[in-house]
C-alpha positions as CSV (number, residue, x, y, z in Angstrom):
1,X,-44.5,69.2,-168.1
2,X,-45.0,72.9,-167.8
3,X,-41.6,74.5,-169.0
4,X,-40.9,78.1,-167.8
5,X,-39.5,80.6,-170.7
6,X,-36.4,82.6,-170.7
7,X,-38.4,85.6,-170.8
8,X,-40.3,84.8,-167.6
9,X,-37.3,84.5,-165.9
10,X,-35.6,87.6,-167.0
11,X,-35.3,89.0,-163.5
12,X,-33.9,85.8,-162.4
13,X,-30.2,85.2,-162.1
14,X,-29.1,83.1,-164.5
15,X,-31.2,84.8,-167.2
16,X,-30.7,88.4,-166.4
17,X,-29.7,90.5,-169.8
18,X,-26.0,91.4,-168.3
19,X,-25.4,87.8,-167.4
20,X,-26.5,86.0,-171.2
21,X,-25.5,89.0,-172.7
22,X,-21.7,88.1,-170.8
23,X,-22.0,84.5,-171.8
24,X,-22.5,85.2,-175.3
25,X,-19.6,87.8,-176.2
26,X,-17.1,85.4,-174.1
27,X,-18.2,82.0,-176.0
28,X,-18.3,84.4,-179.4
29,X,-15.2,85.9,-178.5
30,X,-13.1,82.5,-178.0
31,X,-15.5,80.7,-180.9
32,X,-16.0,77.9,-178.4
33,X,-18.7,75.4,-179.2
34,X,-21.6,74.5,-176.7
35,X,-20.8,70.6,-176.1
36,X,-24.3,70.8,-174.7
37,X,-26.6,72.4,-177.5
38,X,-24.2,70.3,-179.9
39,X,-26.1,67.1,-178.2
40,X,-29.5,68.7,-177.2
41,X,-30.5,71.0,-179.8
42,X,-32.6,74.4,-178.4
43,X,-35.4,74.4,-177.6
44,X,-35.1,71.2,-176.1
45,X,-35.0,70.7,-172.7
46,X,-31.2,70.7,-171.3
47,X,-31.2,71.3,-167.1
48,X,-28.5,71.0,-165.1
49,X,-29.9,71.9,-161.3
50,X,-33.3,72.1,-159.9
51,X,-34.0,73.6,-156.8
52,X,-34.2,72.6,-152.9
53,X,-37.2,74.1,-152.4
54,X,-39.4,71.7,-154.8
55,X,-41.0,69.5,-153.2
56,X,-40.7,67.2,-156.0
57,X,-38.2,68.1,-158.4
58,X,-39.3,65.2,-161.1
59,X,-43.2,65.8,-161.1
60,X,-42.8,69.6,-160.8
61,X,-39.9,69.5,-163.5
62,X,-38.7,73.3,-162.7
63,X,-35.0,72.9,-163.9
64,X,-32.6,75.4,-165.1
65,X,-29.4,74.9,-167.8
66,X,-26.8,76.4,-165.1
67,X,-23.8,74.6,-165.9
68,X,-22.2,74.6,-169.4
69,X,-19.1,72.6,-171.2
70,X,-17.4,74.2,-174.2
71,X,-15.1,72.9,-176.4
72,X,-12.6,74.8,-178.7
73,X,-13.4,75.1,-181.9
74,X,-10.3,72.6,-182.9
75,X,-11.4,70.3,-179.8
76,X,-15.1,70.3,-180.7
77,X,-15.1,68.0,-183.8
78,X,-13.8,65.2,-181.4
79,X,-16.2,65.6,-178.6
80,X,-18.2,62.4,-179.5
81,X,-20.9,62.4,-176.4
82,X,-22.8,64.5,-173.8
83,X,-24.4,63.6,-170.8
84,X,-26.1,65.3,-168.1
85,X,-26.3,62.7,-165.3
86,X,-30.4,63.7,-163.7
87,X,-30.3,60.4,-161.5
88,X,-27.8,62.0,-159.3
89,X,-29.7,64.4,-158.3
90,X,-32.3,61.8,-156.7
91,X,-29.6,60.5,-154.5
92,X,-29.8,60.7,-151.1
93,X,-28.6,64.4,-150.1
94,X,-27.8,65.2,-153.6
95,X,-26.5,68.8,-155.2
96,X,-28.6,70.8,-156.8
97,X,-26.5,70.4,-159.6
98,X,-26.3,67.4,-161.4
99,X,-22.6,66.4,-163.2
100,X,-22.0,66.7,-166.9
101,X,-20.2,64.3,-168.8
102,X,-18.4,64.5,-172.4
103,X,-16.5,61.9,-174.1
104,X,-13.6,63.0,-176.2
105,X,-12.4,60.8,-179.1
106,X,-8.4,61.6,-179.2
């Protein structure tokens, strides 16, 4: 699988400086935890949509982490599970977004 970096993509919404720069103060600024990284560590592979315009989005594996859960920082210590649900997006006339999952133990 050939993975693109962040810094390849820096001209490419969703990695632009402004916008990470953005989502950094606000999650810094509120403390909130990343239910996502929580469960899948960085560098590791985390993608929430892959484009239309792949021809085959499981071979050519071009994803992107565009959609995020966070937790507050009382909340996170109960957030037992994270999932990001890929087979949907092989359904017939799927999103290019796949949903995300967290279970809560209250």
């Amino acid at each position: 699988m050939r993975r693109v970096s962040h810094k390849a993509l820096l001209n490419v919404v969703s990695h632009t400086s402004i916008e990470v720069e953005a989502l950094g103060r606000l999650q810094q600024a509120h403390e909130w935890i990343d239910i996502g990284r929580k469960f899948v560590p960085a560098p590791e592979r985390c993608f929430t949509w892959w484009s239309y315009r792949s021809p085959d989005w499981t071979r050519n594996d071009r994803g992107r982490r565009l959609d995020h859960m966070w937790a507050s920082p009382d909340l996170g210590p109960q957030i037992v599970a994270h999932k990001v649900l890929e087979p949907c997006r092989a359904w017939r006339r799927p999103s290019d977004h796949v949903p995300l999952i967290c279970e809560v133990s209250l």
